[in-house]
N, C-alpha and C positions, 0 to 999 in steps of 0.2 A: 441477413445483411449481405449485401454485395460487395465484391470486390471495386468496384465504384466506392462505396462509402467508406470503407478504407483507404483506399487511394484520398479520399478527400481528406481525411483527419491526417494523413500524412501529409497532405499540403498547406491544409491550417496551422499544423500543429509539429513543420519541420524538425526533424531528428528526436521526433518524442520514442522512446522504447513505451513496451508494453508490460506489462506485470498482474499478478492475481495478489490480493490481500488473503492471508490463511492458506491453508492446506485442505478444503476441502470445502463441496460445495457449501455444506451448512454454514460452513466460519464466513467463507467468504462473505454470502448474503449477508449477514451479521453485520459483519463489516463497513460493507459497502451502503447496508442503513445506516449506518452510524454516522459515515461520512455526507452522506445524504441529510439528514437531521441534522448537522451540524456538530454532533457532539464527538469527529473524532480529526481532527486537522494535523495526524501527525502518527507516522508507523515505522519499527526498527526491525534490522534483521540481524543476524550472526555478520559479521565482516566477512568471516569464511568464507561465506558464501559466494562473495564478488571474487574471491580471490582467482580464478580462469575467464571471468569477464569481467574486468576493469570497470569498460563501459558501460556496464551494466548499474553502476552505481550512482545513485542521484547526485545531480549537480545543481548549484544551485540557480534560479532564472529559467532550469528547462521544464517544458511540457513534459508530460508522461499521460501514458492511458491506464487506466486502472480498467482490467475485465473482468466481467463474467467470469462464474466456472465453467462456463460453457467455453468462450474465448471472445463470445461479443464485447465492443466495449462498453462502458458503465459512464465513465467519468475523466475529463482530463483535470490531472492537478498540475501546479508548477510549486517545485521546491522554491521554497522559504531561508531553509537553511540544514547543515547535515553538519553534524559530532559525532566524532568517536565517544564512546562510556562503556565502561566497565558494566554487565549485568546487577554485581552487586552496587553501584552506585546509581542508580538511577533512581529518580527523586519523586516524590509526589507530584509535581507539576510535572513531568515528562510522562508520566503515567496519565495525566488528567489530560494533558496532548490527544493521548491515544482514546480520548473516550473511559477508562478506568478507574479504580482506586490503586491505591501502588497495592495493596494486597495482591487484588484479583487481579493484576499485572504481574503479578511475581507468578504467581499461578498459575495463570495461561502459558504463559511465555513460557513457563520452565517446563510444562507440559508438550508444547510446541518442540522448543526447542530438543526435548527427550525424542521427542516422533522425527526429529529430521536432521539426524549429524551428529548429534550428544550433547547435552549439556554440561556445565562447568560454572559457578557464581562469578569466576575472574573473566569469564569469557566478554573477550569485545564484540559490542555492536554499532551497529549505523544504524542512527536516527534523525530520521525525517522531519523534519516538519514542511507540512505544505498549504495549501490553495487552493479551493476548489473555482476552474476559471471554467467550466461548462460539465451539467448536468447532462451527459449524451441520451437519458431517458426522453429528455423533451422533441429527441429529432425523431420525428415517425419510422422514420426508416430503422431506427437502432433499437425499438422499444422488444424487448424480448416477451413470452410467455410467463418470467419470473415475475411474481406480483409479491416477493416479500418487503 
C-alpha cells in the first residue's frame, strides 16, 4: 500500500484514528473474520488504557480503521455507541456483540487482559459497538497476502 492510499482514507474517512483488534497476529485475523462474516459488531478494551490518549477513544459517529497485524488497513468501522461496564457485569448480549458466548468472553478477555496491564473482575472497560461502513479488502490496492 502507498502512501497515496493512506492519504486517501484520510480524506474519505476525516479524523479517523487507526487500531489493531487483539494482540497478535493470530487473534487479530480471528477477529477481523469475524467482523468480516458478520458475526462480531462490537470490541472493549481496559479504560486504562485511553488514560494518556484521550483521543484515542471511540466516539460516537466517527470513522476508524481497523488494521492488519501488519499495519495495512482491513476495514473502516463507525461507532454506534461506547459504555463504560464493570468486567464482572457484562452481559450475554455484550458478549454476543463481540462475536462470543459470555463464557469464552470471560476467557479470552481475562486471558488478554492477564497478557497486557493485569487483570481485576471490577476493572472498567470501554465498549464499542460499531459499523462496518467499508470492507478495505475490496480496493485492489489494499488487498494483502493475508488469505485468512
Amino acid at each position: 500500500m502507498s502512501d497515496d492510499d493512506i492519504e486517501d482514507l484520510q480524506v474519505t474517512y476525516p479524523g479517523a484514528g487507526t487500531f489493531k483488534f487483539g494482540d497478535s497476529a493470530k487473534l487479530s485475523a480471528k477477529l477481523i473474520k469475524r467482523v468480516r462474516a458478520g458475526q462480531k459488531h462490537a470490541t472493549s478494551g481496559a479504560l486504562r488504557d485511553f488514560a494518556d490518549d484521550p483521543d484515542a477513544m471511540p466516539k460516537v459517529g466517527r470513522c476508524d480503521i481497523a488494521a492488519n497485524w501488519d499495519g495495512t488497513p482491513a476495514l473502516v468501522i463507525r461507532t454506534k455507541s461506547v459504555e463504560q461496564v464493570r468486567f464482572c457485569d457484562v452481559t450475554e448480549e455484550l458478549a454476543h456483540a463481540e462475536g462470543e458466548t459470555l463464557e469464552g468472553w470471560q476467557r479470552g478477555h481475562k486471558a488478554y487482559f492477564e497478557r497486557n496491564g493485569g487483570f481485576d473482575a471490577e476493572m472498567m472497560l470501554l465498549f464499542e459497538k460499531f459499523e462496518v461502513v467499508e470492507d478495505l479488502a475490496s480496493r485492489p490496492a489494499m488487498q494483502t497476502e493475508d488469505k485468512t
